[in-house]
C-alpha positions in Angstrom: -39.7 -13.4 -71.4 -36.3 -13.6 -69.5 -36.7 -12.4 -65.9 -37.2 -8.8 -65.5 -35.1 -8.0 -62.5 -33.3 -10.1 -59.8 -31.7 -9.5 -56.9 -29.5 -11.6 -54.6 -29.8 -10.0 -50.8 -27.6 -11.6 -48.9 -26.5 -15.6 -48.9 -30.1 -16.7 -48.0 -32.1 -14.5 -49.7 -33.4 -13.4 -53.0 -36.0 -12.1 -55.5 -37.1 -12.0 -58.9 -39.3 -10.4 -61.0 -41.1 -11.8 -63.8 -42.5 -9.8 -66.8 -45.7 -12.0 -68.0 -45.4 -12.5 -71.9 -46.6 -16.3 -71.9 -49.5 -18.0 -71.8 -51.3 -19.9 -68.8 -50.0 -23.1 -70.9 -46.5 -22.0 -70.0 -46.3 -21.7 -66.5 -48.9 -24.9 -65.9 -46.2 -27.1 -67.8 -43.2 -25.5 -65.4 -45.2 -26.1 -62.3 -45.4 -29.4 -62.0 -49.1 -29.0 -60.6 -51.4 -31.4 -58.5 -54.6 -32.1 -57.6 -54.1 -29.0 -54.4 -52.7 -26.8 -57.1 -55.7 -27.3 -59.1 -58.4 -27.1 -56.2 -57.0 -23.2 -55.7 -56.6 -22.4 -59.6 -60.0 -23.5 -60.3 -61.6 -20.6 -57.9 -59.9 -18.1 -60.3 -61.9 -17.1 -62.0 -60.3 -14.1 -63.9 -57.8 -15.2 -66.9 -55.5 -12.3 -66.2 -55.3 -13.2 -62.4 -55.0 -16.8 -62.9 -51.9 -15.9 -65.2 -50.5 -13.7 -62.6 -50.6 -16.5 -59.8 -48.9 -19.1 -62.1 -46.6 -16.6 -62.8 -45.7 -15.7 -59.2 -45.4 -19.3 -58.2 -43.1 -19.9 -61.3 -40.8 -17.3 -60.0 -40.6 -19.5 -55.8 -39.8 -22.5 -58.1 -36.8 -20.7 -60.0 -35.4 -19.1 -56.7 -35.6 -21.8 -54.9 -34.3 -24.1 -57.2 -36.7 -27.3 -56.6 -37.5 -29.6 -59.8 -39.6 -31.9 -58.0 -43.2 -31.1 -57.4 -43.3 -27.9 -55.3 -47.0 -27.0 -53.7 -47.5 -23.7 -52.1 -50.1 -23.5 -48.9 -51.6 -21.1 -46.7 -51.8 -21.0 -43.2 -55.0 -19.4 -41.3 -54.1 -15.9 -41.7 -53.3 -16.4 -45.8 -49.8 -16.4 -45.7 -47.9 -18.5 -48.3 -45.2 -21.4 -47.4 -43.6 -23.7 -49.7 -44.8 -27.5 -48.6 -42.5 -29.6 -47.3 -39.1 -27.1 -47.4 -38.4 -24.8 -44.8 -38.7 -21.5 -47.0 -40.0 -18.1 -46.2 -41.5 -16.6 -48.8 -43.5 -13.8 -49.8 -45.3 -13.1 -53.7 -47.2 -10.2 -55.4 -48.1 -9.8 -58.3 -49.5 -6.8 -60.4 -50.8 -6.4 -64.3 -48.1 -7.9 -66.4 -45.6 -8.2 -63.9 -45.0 -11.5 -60.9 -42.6 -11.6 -58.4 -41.2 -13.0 -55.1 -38.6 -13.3 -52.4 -37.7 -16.4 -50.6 -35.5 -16.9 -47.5 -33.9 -19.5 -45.5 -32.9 -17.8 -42.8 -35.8 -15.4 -41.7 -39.2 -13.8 -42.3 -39.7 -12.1 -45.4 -41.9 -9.7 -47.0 -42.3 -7.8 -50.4 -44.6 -5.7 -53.2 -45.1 -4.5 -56.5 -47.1 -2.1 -57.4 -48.2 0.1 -60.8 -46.9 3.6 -60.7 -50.5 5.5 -61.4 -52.5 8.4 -60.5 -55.6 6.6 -59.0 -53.3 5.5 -56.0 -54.2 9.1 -54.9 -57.8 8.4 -54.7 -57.4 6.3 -52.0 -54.3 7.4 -49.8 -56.6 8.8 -47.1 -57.3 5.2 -46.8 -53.7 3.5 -45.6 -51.9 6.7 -44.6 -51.8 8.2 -41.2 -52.0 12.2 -41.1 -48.6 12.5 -40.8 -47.5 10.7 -43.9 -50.2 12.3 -45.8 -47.8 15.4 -44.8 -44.7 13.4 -46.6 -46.8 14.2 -50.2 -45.3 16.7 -52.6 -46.9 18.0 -55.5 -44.0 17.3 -57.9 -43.5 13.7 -56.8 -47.0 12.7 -54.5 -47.4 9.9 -56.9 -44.1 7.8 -56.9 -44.4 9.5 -53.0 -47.8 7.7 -52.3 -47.1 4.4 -54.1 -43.6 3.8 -52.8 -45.8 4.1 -49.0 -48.2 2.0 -49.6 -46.3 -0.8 -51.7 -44.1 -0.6 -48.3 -47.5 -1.1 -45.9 -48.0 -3.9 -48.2 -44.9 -5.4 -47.6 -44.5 -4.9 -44.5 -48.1 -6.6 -43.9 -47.1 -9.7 -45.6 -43.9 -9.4 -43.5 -45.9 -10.5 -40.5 -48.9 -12.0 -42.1 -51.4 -11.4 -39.4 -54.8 -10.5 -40.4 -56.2 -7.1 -38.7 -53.0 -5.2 -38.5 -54.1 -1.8 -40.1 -51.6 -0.1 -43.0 -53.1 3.8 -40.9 -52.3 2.7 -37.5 -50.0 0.0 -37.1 -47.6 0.4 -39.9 -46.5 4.2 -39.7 -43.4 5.0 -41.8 -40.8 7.5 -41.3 -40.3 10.0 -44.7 -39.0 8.2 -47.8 -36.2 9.9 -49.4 -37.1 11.6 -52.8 -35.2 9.6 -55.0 -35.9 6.3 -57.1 -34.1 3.9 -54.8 -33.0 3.7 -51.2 -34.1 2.8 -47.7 -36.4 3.9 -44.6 -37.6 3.3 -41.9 -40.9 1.1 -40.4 -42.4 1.0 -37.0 -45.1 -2.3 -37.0 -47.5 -2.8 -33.9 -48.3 -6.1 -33.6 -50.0 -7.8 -30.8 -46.6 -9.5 -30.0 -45.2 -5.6 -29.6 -43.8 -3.4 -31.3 -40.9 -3.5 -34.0 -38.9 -1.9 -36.1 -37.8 -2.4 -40.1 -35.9 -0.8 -42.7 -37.7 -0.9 -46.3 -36.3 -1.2 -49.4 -37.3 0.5 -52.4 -36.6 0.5 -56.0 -38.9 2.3 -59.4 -38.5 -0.1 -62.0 -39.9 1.8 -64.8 -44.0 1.5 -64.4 -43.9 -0.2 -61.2 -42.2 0.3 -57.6 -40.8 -2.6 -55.5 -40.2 -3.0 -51.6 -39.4 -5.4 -49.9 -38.3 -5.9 -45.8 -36.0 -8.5 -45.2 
């Protein structure tokens, strides 16, 4: 499949999003893997997942525009750089769908997610009492997934382990509409920050990305 959406942010920075229609084969031929690459896929141990994370990877190597062999690694708290080239990048990944964002210039962080119902079952989980009270019946669920997509993105944004989505990412009200901005306070032991989110539905799935 061709790329399903793209976006250039500013001179430094863009995304893609790939819409998974090949096999593993595919993207392991693209990759150029080695011997590290191979060490990570082998611990995979769903097809569908392993797919996903070839596919997401795929995606860094278009952006970024590297034909040579291009390894990604993690540092201690999980979060992905591209070996040997000063990128920022961030990746997700959901059924079907791979994506990321890469920058030159700056920290970067950003989420897909499936527009479903079952997000409702667990919003007590990531959303502080006064987000829960951004929920309207008509729209809770685009509401609730467009809030935690941005936790998410906002959490690989800083990639620190133990920052929590209830207390230390609180969000002001997203707008009710199927794109736009808001606004992010993070907590972080280095202080406290803010961040404007980006949102967009893309038919069954929502992106956000902070840049």
């Amino acid at each position: 499949m061709p790329l399903f959406h793209s976006l250039t942010i500013d001179e430094d920075t863009r995304l893609a999003i790939w819409q998974i229609a090949e096999p593993q084969d595919f993207f392991i031929a693209q990759l150029k893997l080695n011997e590290t690459d191979y060490s990570v896929i082998r611990t995979i141990t769903s097809d569908t997942r392993l797919t996903e994370f070839l596919a997401s990877r795929y995606c860094v190597r278009l952006l970024a525009g590297i034909d040579e062999e291009l390894t990604l690694v993690k540092d201690e708290h999980g979060k992905p750089s591209v070996k040997g080239h000063p990128l920022h990048i961030s990746i997700s990944h959901c059924t079907g769908f791979a994506g990321a964002v890469i920058s030159k210039k700056a920290h970067v962080g950003m989420d897909i997610e499936p527009i479903h119902g079952r997000v409702m079952r667990v919003v007590g989980r990531f959303l502080s009492e006064t987000e829960l009270g951004y929920l309207t019946p008509t729209r809770e669920i685009d509401q609730a997934t467009v809030m935690w997509s941005a936790k998410e993105s906002v959490y690989k944004y800083y990639g620190q382990k133990g920052l929590s989505f209830s207390r230390d990412i609180n969000l002001q009200k997203p707008p009710a509409s199927d794109k736009g901005t808001f606004e992010v306070t993070a907590k972080t032991p280095n202080g406290e920050a803010q961040h404007v989110v980006h949102f967009e539905r893309l038919g069954g799935i929502m992106l956000t990305y902070v840049v």
